[in-house]
N, C-alpha and C positions, 0 to 999 in steps of 0.2 A: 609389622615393624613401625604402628604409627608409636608417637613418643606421646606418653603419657609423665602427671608429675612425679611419679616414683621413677621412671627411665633415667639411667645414669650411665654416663660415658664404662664405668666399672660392668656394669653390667652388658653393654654393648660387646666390649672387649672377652669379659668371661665368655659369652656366646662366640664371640669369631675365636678364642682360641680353643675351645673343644672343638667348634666345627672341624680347625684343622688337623686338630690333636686326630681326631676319628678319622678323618680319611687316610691319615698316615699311615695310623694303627690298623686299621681295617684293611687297607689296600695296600700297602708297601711294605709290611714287615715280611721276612724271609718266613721260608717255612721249617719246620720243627723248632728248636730250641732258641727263645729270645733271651741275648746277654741284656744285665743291668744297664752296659754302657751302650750299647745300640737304643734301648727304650729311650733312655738320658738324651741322647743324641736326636732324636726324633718329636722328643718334646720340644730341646730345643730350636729347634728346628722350626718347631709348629709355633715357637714362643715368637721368633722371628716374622713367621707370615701369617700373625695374626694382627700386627701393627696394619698393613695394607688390607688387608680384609675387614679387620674392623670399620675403617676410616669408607669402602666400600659399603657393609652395612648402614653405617650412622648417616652413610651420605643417603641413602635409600630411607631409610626412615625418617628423613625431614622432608623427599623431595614427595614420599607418597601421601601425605596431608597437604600437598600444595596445588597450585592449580595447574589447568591444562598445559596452559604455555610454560612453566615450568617443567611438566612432565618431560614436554615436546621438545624441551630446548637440552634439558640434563639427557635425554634421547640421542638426541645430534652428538650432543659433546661424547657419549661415549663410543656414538658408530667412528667417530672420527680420532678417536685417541688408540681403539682396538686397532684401527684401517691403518694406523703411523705404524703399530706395535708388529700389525700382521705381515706388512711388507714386505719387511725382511726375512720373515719368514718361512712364505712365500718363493723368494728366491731362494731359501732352502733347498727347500720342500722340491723343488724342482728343478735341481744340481744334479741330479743323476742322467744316466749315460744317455734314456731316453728322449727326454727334455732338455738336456745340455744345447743340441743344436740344431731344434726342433722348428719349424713354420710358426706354429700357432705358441709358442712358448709363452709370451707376454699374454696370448687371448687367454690361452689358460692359467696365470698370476693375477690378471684380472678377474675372471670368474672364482679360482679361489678367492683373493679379497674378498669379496663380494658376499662370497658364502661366510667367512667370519665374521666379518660385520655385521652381518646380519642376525646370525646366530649371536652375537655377541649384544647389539641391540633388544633384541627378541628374550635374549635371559636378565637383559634391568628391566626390561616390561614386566617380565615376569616375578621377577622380584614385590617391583610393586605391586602387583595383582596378588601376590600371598599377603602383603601389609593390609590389605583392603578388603580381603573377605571376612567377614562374620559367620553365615549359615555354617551348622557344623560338615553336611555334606559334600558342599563345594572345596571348604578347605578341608576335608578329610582327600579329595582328592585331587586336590592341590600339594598336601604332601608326600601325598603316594606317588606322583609325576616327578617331582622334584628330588623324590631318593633313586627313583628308577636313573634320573639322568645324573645324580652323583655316581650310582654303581657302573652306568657306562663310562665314564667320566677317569672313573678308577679302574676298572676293566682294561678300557684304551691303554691307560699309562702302565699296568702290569704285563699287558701284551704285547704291546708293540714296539719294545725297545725304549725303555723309558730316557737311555741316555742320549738319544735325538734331542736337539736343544727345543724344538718344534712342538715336542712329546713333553717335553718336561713342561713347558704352558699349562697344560690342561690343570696341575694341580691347584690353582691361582683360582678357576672359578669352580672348582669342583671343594676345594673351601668356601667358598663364599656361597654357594648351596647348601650347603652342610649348615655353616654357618646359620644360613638364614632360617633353614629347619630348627637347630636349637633355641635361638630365639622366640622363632613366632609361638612353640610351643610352651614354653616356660616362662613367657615374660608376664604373667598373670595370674602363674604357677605359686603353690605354698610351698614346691619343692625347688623356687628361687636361691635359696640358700644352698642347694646341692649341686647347683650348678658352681656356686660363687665356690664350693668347698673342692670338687675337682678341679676347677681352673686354679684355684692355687696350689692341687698337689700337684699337679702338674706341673707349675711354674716354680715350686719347688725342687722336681722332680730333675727338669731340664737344668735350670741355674744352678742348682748347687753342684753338679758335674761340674761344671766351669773351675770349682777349686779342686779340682782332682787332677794335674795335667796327665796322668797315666791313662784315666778315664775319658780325656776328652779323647786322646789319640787311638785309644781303643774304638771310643763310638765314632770318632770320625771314619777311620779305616772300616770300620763294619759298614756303616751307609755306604762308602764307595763302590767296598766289594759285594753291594747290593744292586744290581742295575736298576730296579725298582725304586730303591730309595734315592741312589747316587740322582736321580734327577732332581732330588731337592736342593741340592749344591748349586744347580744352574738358577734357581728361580731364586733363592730365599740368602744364599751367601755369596756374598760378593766376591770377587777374584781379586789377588792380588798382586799386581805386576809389579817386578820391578823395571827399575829404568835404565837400568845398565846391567849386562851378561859379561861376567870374567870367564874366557877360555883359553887364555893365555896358559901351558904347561909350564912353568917353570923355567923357561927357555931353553927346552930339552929340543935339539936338533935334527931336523927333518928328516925323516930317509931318503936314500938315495936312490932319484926319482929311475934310475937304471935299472931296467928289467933282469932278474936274476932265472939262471935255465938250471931244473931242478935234476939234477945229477944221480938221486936215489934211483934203483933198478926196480924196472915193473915188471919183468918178465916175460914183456911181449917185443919179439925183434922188432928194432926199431928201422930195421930197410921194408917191412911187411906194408901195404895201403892201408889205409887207417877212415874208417868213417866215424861218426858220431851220430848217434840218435838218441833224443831227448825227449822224454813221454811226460808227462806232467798230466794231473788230473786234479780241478776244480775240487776242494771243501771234504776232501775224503779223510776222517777220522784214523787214526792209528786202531782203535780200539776195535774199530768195526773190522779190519783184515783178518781173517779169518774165523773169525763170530759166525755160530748157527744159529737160527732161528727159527722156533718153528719144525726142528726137523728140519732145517734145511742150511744150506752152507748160504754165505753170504758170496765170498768171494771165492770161490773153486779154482777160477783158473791164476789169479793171481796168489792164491796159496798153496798151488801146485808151483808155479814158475818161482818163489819166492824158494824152496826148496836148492832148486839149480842156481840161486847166487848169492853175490854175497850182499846178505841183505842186516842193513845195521838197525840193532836193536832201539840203539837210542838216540835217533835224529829227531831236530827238533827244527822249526818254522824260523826264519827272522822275525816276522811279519804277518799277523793277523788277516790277510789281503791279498789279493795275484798281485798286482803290481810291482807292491815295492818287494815282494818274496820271492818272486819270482825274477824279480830286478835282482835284489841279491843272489841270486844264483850262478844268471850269466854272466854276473861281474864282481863278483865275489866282495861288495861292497856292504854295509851295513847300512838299514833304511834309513838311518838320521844321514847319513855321509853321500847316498843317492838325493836327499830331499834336499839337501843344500850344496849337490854340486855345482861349481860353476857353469857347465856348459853338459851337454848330454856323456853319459862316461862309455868309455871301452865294453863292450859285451863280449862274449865267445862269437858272435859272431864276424865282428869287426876284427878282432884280433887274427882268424882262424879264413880269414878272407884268400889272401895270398896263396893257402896250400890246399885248400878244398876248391874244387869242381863246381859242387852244385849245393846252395843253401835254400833249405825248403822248411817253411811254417805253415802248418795245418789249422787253422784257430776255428773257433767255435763262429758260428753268423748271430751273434750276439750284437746291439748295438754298441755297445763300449768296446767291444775288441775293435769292431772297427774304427773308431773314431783313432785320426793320424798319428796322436802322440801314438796308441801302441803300438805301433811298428815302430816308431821313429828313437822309442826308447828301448823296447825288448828285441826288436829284430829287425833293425836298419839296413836296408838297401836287400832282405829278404824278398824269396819269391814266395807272395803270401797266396794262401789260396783259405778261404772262409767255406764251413761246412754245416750243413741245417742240423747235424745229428752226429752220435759219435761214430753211430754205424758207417755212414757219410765218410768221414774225419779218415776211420782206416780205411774205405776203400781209397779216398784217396789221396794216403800216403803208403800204401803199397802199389798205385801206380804210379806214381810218384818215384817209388825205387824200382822198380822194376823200370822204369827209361832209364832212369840212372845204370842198371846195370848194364841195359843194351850200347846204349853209348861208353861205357867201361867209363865213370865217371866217380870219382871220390866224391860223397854227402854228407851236407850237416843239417841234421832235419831236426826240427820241435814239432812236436804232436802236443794238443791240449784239449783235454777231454771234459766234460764242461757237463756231464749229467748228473752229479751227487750235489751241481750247486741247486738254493733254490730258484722257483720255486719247487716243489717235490710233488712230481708228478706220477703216479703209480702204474709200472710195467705192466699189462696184460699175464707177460711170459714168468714174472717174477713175483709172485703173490707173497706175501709176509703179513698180510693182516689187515686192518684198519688202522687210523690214527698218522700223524703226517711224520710220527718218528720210520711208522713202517712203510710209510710212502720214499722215507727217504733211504732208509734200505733196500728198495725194490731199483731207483735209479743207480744206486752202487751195483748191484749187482747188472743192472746192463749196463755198466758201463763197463765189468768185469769180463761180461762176455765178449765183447770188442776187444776189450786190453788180449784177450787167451788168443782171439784170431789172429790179431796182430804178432804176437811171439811165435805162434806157431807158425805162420809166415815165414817170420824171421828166421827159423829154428829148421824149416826144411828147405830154405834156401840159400841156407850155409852163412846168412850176413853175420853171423855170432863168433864164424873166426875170423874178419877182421873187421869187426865193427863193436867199439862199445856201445852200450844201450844203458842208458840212465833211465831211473823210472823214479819220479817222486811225489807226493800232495802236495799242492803250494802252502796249505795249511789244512784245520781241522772243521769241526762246526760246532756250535752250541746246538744240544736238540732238547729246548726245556731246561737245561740245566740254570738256576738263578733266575729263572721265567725266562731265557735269551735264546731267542733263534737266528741263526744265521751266523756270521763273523765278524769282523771288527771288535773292537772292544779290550775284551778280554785275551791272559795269556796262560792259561790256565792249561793242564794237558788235554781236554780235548779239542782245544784251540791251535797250539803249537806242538804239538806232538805228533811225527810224521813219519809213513812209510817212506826209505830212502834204499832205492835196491841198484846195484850195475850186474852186468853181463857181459862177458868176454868170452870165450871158447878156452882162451886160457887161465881163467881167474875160478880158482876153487871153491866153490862152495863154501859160507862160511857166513855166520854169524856175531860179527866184532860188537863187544859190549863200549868199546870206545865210545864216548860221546858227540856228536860231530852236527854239522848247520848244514842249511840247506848252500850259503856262503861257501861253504869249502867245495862246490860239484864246479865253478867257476875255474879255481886253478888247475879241479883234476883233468878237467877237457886238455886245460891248455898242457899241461902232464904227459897226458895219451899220447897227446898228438905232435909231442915234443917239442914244443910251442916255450918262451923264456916265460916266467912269473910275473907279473907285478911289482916291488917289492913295496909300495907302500899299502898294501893289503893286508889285513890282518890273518883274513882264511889262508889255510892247508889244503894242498894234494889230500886226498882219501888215501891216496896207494903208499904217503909215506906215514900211516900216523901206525901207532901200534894196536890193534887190534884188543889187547885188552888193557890198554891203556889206563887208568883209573886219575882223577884229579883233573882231565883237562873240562873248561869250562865252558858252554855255550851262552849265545845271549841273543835276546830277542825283546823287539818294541814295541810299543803299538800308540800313536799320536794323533792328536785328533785333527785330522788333515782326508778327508774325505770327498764326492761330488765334483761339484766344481774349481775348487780349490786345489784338490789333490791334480786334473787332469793339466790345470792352468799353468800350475806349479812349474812345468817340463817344457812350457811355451816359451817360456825367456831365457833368449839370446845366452845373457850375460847377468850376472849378481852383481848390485851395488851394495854397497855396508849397510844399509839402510835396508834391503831386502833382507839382506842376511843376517842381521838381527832380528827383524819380523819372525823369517824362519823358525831361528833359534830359540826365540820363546816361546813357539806355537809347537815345538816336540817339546815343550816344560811347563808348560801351562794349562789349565784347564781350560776349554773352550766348546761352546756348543753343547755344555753338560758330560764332555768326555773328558776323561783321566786320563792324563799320557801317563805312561807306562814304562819301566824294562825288566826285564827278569833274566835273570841267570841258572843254569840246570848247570849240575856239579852232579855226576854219580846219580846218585837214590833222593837225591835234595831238588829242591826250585824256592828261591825265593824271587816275589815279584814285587815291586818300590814304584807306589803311586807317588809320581813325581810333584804333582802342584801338594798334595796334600803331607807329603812326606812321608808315607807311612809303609807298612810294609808286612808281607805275606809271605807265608813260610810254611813249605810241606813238603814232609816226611814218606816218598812214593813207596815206601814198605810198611809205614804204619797206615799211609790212606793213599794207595793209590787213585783216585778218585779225586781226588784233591779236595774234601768236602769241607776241611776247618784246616785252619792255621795250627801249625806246630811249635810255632815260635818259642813260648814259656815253657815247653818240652826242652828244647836243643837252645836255647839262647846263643850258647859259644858258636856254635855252628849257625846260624843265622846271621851274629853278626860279620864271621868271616867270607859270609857270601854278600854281606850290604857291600864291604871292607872292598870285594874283588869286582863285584858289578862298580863300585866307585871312580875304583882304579880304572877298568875299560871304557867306561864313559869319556873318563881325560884323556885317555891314547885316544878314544873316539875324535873326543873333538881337537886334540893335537892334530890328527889325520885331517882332520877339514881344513883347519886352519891351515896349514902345509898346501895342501892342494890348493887352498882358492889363492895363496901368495906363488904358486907356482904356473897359474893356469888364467888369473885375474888380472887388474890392470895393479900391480905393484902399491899406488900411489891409493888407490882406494882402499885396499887390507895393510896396509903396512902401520896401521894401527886401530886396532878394531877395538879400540878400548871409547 
């Protein structure tokens, strides 16, 4: 990189923007089939973060013709500008349940700094040590080093959740490697002018998109719906906030905060004892219930028991996550209207206090189930009891009722079964093959064999004639799909699309094509157990919806509110307006390199509206179940009647916050949120 008289800022910048152009291209495009407007998108993109990578190279190429102190001092400056950047990163990086409330938490934010910095030092050294070699051997393996540690570099970001704001960093010097490969090799080159001739189809490439606004919105929407790419949105395009959120409805009039008692007939005498058992299972796919593999069943005992009830075809997640999905369950709330309640809300268990006996939670010995918000939010003033395994879990919540029944005591119990989350660790008893997809079909299926103990438990000790049993997935998982493992994110159906089953002794068998949320199992408790409704909820009773219903609609979110953030969120007392717009536009805005989200399931339809970017996703689950590409320019009318209806609930949505937090807040601070 030293500067010679033919070196020209033109050619510096030609070199930094193929550098970026190539790692976009090479490591972030999706696989199979690339649209025009996605390429468009990526170039410009790379058009974007080649202004800083240049300025990065040019600055390398004057400092490695200078002297020592020079070296040592542009040295310093950059260990201590990565150390400002990495910080907060850092305290990312170490938001989760483990290190949230950990001893050494800071020794270890320190030791990582320390490790970036240093790596981050050690790669302008190395920069300058490729400006400086001659012999062809040394820099022949000089660039062999230096591509190795772009293909990690790109590796990292394709694998590991590139939508981590953390994650999305690395593309910043895995450019600037790149970079500095196209450079050193060509700046001496006859084939100079082919570099100069890509950087501007390039720049042609990405710019002239810009006059297309149908094109930008296509390649915008494609990056997003790319986890891989979407983390170029956090580095290279800036956000833009506004400074004031209108959720005022039109002055449409709050409901009446009076609880309404659901008078439709269930079928089951209402002078009979009534228990409630609630089974819930960590990251279990829809897809995967009864899937073979192998010659082999996946879930036997839950697709023999799914047989005996009535198990709804098409339930679907609020919420990408246990918390707020499973928030919405036992309070039949939606994740934006839990994330900005004023004060912790009403669960099934609080409500359901006064008529039951004995309330029992079985949770996993996981370090974030225990930390206090989760009980203090899913299962307040419960007798929790944590279990190292799921085998664990049911033995004991069937001694658990088995006291309950010796003391002849009514029970409301949650079991949560916690083996199909990762990471996926492969059953001895359960063999399905290699690879960490079949690792993670080997933990479903023990946890299936637990779930069949437990029913049959149940089933030879009579608790099925007076005891409903709800059985649901808090959500789905990514396994590879879009390079993404694990959850959060995305709402795609193997993300929100869930097994939702009850059991009753009197409830008939039956498979309702109805559409219905994990949100509606909140009023049915209170249903069962003859308990009054809510009425500023938007969710249904199960027991009163029609079974083949057609047209009603679900909806589900997903916001980038994760870590520490997400648990902290449930610590405060009380909302000021001042939080409660922070809130407001942390479920609207992108942050951390995450796309808030909502989506609506209509029927055979889903369409899902990246909210900062505007854009929007639309599929046809008869023409692709799989959800592999958007239907949208298939069905237009019908895509925009579901933007039209997700619109519409978003305002009831935030009409309901607003309602509550003037009903539940100090008057004088909501009584103009504007």
């Amino acid at each position: 990189m030293r500067t010679s008289p033919w070196t020209s800022p033109l050619e510096l910048w030609a070199s930094a923007y193929l550098g970026c152009t190539a790692v976009l291209l090479l490591g972030l495009l999706p696989e199979g089939e690339v649209s025009f407007a996605l390429l468009s998108q990526l170039c410009w993109l790379a058009l974007i973060g080649s202004i800083p990578t240049g300025l990065v190279l040019g600055a390398a190429s004057r400092v490695a013709t200078s002297s020592t102190a020079v070296v040592f001092v542009s040295t310093l400056a950059v260990i201590s500008v990565s150390s400002l950047i990495a910080w907060e990163h850092t305290d990312f990086l170490l938001s989760g349940p483990y290190w949230l409330l950990h001893q050494q938490r800071e020794v270890a934010r320190i030791g990582m700094l320390a490790a970036v910095a240093t790596a981050c030092g050690g790669g302008w050294l190395w920069l300058l040590l490729g400006s400086r070699i001659q012999d062809r051997i040394p820099l022949t393996a000089w660039f062999a080093l230096t591509l190795t540690a772009v293909a990690l570099l790109t590796s990292a970001i394709v694998r590991y959740r590139a939508y981590d704001y953390s994650m999305a960093q690395l593309v910043f010097p895995a450019g600037v490697l790149g970079a500095a490969v196209v450079y050193r090799l060509f700046r001496r080159s006859r084939y100079r002018p082919l570099v100069l001739g890509a950087a501007m189809a390039c720049l042609l490439c990405g710019a002239g998109s810009r006059f297309d606004p149908s094109m930008v919105a296509t390649g915008q929407r494609e990056v997003i719906a790319q986890s891989r790419a979407g983390a170029l949105t956090t580095v290279y395009v800036l956000p833009q906030f506004r400074t004031d959120e209108d959720w005022v409805v039109n002055g449409v009039a709050c409901p009446d905060p009076r609880p309404s008692l659901e008078t439709s007939a269930i079928g089951i005498a209402p002078e009979r004892r009534r228990n409630v058992i609630v089974i819930t299972v960590d990251a279990l796919r829809k897809d995967v219930v009864g899937g073979i593999v192998n010659g082999r069943a996946v879930t036997p005992a839950l697709s023999s028991w799914a047989r005996t009830a009535v198990s709804f075809e098409n339930a679907t997640s609020t919420y990408p996550a246990t918390l707020f999905a499973v928030g919405s369950a036992f309070t039949g709330l939606s994740p934006a209207e839990l994330y900005l309640s004023p004060s912790l809300p009403e669960t099934i268990f609080t409500r359901t206090r006064a008529i039951i006996d004995r309330q029992v939670a079985i949770l996993p010995d996981v370090s974030w189930f225990r930390l206090p918000i989760v009980g203090q939010f899913l299962a307040p003033g419960v007798e929790t009891e944590f279990a190292p395994s799921d085998a664990a879990a049911t033995d004991a919540l069937i001694e658990r009722l088995r006291q309950a029944r010796n003391d002849g005591a009514t029970v409301m119990a949650w079991l949560h079964f916690y083996s199909p989350h990762d990471p996926y660790v492969p059953q001895s008893d359960f063999s399905f093959g290699k690879g960490k997809r079949n690792a993670y079909l080997s933990e479903v299926a023990y946890f299936d064999r637990q779930l069949g103990r437990l029913m049959n438990y149940l089933d030879q000790e009579h608790w099925l004639d007076d005891t409903l049993v709800i059985f649901f997935s808090d959500h789905g998982e990514a396994l590879g799909e879009r390079s993404y493992w694990g959850h959060h994110v995305y709402l795609n159906a193997w993300m929100i699309d869930v097994p939702l089953m009850l059991w009753h002794s009197d409830l008939v068998p039956a498979a309702p094509l109805v559409d219905v949320s994990l949100a509606d199992v909140a009023p049915t408790v209170l249903h069962f157990l003859g308990l009054p409704l809510p009425s500023d909820i938007a969710a249904e009773s199960l027991f009163t919806l029609d079974p083949n219903q057609v047209g009603r609609p679900t909806f589900s979110e997903a916001f980038p509110v994760r870590g520490r953030q997400l648990f902290e969120s449930f610590r405060l007392p009380a909302l000021d307006d001042s939080a409660i717009r922070a809130r407001l536009r942390s479920i609207r805005q992108s942050s951390e390199g995450y796309e808030p989200k909502g989506a609506i399931t209509q029927d055979r339809y889903r369409l899902i509206h990246h909210r900062g970017a505007d854009a929007t996703l639309f599929y046809d689950h008869e023409l692709d179940p799989g959800e592999r590409s958007s239907q949208g320019v298939g069905n237009r009318e019908r895509a925009e009647l579901l933007r039209s209806e997700l619109e519409r609930w978003e305002q009831e949505q935030l009409r309901r916050i607003r309602c509550r937090l003037q009903l539940s807040a100090d008057p004088a601070a909501t009584s103009n949120p504007r």
